[in-house]
C-alpha positions, 0 to 999 in steps of 0.5 A: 500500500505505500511505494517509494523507498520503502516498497522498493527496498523492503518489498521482498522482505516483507513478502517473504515474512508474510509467506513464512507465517503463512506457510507455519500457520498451515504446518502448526494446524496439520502436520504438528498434531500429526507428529504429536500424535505419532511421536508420544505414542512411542513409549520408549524415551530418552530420559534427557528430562532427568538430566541434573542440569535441566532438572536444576533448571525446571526447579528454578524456573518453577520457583520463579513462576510462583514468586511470579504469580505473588507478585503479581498478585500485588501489581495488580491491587494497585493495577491504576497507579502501575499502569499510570507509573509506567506511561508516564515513565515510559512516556516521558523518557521516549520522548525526550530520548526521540527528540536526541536521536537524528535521522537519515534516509538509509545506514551508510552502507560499507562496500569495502571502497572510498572514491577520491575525486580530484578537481584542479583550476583552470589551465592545470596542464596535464603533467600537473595533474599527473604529477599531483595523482602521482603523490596521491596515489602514493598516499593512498597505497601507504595506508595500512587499509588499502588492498589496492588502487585504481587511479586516474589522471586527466579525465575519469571513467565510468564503465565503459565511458571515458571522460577526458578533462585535464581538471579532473582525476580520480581514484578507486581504493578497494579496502581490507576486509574488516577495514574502518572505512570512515577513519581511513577516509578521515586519516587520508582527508588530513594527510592530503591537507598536509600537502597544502595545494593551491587551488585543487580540490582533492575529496575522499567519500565513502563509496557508494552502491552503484544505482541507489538513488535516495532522493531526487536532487539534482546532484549526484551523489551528495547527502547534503544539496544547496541550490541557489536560483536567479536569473543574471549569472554573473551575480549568481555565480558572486553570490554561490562562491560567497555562501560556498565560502561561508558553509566551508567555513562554518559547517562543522558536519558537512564539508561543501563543493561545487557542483561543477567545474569552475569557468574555463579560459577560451578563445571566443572567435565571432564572425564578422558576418558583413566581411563574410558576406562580401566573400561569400563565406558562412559560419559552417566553412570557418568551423570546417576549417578550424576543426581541420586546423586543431583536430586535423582530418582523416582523408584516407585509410591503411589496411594493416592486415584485416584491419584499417588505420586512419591516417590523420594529417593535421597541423604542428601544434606549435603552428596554432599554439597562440591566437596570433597564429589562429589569425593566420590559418588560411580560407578560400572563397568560392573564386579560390581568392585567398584570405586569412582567419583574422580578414572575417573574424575577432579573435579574443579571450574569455571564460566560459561555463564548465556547464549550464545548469538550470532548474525550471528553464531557470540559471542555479548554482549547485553545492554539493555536501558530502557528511563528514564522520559519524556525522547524521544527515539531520544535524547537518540539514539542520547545520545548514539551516542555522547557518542560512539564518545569517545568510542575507541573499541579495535580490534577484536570487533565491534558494531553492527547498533541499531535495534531501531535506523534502526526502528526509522528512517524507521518510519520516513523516510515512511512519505515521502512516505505516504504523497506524495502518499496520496498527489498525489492521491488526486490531481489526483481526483481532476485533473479528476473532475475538467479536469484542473490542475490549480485548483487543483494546487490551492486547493493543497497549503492548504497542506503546510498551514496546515502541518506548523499547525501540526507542531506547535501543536506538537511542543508547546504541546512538542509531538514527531513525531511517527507513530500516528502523520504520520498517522494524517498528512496522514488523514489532507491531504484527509480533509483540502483540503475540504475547499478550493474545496467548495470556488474554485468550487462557484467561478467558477460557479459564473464566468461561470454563471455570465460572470465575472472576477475572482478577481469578482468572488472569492470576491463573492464566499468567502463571501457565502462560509465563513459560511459553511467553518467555519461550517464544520471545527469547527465540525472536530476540535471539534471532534478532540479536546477529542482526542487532550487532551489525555483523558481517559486511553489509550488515549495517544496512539491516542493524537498525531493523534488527535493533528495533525489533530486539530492544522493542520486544525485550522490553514489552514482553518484560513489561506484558507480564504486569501491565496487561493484566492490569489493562485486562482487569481495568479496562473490563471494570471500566465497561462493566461500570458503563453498562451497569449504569447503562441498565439501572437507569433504563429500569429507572426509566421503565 
């Protein structure tokens, strides 16, 4: 019923949960009576229940069960105060420990790799770049961490795409296994400024899965996205390089660059179209005979074996090394009249975008902000909003909303929506099978008792809240209510059969009920608890789903015992008490 990240990550595993119960539930009902009735017809047995230790076990466990039911006894003479005692404890707590705990989209997720990007100024010969890549890789190999480097000079790839930019470099470093990514990117970053250089921006990030897109921000790549928008762009660029600064300067959680590359130096050639005109000459023949001076061209082909080679004849490139000599190169009319470039153009200098960037058919200036370490994205989204509070843009040019900031808060504000779904149906089918809203009402107070859990096992284990930790909550609805049903369905077959009370017969029922409770919840926690550690690689991305569900059930299971007899006892005092009115005062009335 909801689509976007969550049905794109978390559909498969919802599916199979749902098809697992389904397929237990059909073997509980018929192939478990089967094997029961076969199995204790055999007479023989292993004898293992006579076992010292199990034997020790069953007599503590025994005694535990009736220091249970004595307490239990006395929880419940004062059930209103217990009850009130714990939601305000509970309560409170969760909401002062939910305010601390940050948010994010999705876990940082190790793939055992750290991309470095490297960006150079404007006319950085290539030698330079090589020479700069050269140190960098040495840097990188020298790390105890590092298995080995890809490094690039002079452009960069991307699978089969080759980019080729004198202001660019890149590198590729595959890492140990077990190896601390974020403190060898933290250890490279400070190493690199030590070789204090001047006007090139060199950027080790965590590496990233390929094709996992979080949000629809216009940059690529960046957990942290400022847009800027206006129309002129010369004030654009002043005012973007301005706030690009001050971020820099002030962002503590986040480290900011450019989107895109700074202006690059050209030589601007216009046509003087009158000139041209008079010669007969246009635009495509003087681009013609540029490319054919600068790139050369290829008249014919040799045949190496079974293969042909281009033969390119061009220029010596000392030949058109200066603007001078661009003025220089030769054109001919239709009447083979001679004339020279500078004869029907204007050769100057200028600086021309590394790309236009436009949002809504509108000029924007992009920054991108990539999270420093252990650093959460909603403290550096609400960094940079503090900071924006002391930013005065100037007319004409605006901010644009931060995709990260509108994907961030959609993700969060879709556990309402999840929850109280999850939440209503599963009363629903409850309200059905029992033909009463009393008893499902009480089953459902274990959701608060065990939402309060998962809220402190995020918060004393420091996990934000993110799309992994909504899916758990969603999963601890349809479980933790399991333990309440089993105690709410004895005590009622206890009263109907027995005739007696409710107080009597909860009493009863928690006792017989303490061992399967505690059978059942201690197989889920201990299950859960690998994936709680976060272990193996990759594991991260499932932890907080993991310690969701463990400290969630952990703390209402511990809880259900007490406070859901409580519930159960006043909720049908509370409602006897309505009816009973209800009835005296239509026989007053008759």
């Amino acid at each position: 019923m909801i689509g976007g990240f969550i049905a794109l990550f978390f559909n498969v595993l919802v599916l199979s949960v749902s098809f697992a119960i389904a397929a237990s539930i059909q073997v509980a009902t018929t192939t478990v009576p089967m094997l029961t009735s076969r199995l204790l017809s055999i007479r023989k047995s292993s004898n293992i229940g006579k076992f010292w230790l199990l034997q020790a076990f069953n007599r503590q466990f025994e005694a535990a069960t009736r220091h249970y039911g004595i307490l239990l006894k006395k929880v419940l003479y004062y059930r209103a105060i217990v009850i009130g005692m714990t939601f305000l404890i509970l309560g409170g707590s969760s909401i002062v420990a939910i305010a601390q705990i940050s948010q994010e989209i999705l876990p940082q997720i190790e793939t055992g790799q750290v991309e470095l990007s490297a960006q150079f100024s404007p006319s950085t010969p290539l030698a330079t770049n090589r020479q700069v890549m050269a140190k960098v890789d040495e840097i990188l190999l020298a790390q105890p961490e590092t298995k080995y480097t890809f490094t690039t000079a002079g452009g960069f790839l991307f699978g089969s795409n080759t980019s080729e930019n004198s202001q660019r470099g890149s590198s590729t470093v595959t890492l140990k296994p077990d190896a601390d990514a974020e403190a060898f990117v933290s250890r490279v970053s400070a190493e690199l400024e030590e070789l204090n250089l001047v006007d090139i921006r060199l950027r080790p990030r965590l590496g990233s899965v390929r094709g996992l897109i979080l949000n629809n921000s216009p940059i690529r790549g960046a957990d942290v996205d400022v847009i800027l928008q206006g129309k002129d762009a010369q004030t654009l660029e002043q005012v973007g390089q301005e706030v690009l600064k001050t971020l820099s300067q002030r962002a503590t959680l986040s480290s900011f660059r450019p989107d895109a590359d700074s202006q690059q130096p050209e030589l601007q050639i216009r046509l003087d179209r009158e000139r041209a005109s008079e010669l007969n000459l246009n635009t495509q023949d003087i681009g013609d005979t540029l490319e054919v001076a600068t790139t050369g061209s290829v008249p014919t082909q040799q045949q190496r074996g079974n293969r042909l080679v281009d033969i390119r004849v061009e220029l010596n490139e000392s030949s058109i090394s200066r603007p001078s000599q661009l003025a220089q190169i030769p054109l001919f009319t239709d009447d083979n009249r001679l004339v020279r470039m500078g004869d029907v153009t204007h050769i100057e200098q200028g600086e021309a975008p590394s790309q236009i960037q436009r949002i809504n058919q509108q000029q924007v200036f992009l920054m991108a902000g990539n999270l420093n370490e252990n650093a959460k994205l909603s403290d550096a989204l609400a960094e940079v909003e503090d900071i924006f509070q002391d930013i005065d843009l100037p007319e004409g040019v605006s901010r644009l909303p931060s995709a990260a900031a509108e994907s961030n808060q959609e993700i969060q504000s879709s556990f309402t929506v999840l929850g109280g779904l999850a939440t209503f149906l599963v009363f629903v089918v409850m309200a059905v099978q029992y033909n009463s809203l009393v008893d499902p009402l009480v089953i459902m107070f274990t959701l608060p008792l065990a939402l309060a859990g998962g809220i402190w096992g995020l918060y004393l284990t420091q996990t934000a809240i993110g799309i992994t930790v909504i899916v758990g909550a969603v999963l601890l609805v349809g479980i933790v209510v399991n333990n309440a049903i089993i105690l709410i369905e004895l005590a009622n077959q206890i009263r109907e059969k027995e005739k007696c009370d409710r107080p009597t017969a909860i009493l009863k029922a928690a006792p017989q009920r303490l061992r399967p409770i505690l059978m059942t919840t201690i197989t889920t926690v201990v299950g859960m608890f690998p994936l709680a550690l976060g272990l193996g690689q990759g594991g991260e991305f499932l932890q907080p789903l993991g310690i969701t569900v463990f400290s969630g059930l952990a703390l209402a299971t511990l809880l259900t015992l007490f406070i859901i007899p409580c519930f159960y006892l006043l909720l049908h005092d509370l409602v006897d008490r309505i009816f009973r009115k209800k009835r005296s005062s239509i026989f007053i009335k008759q």
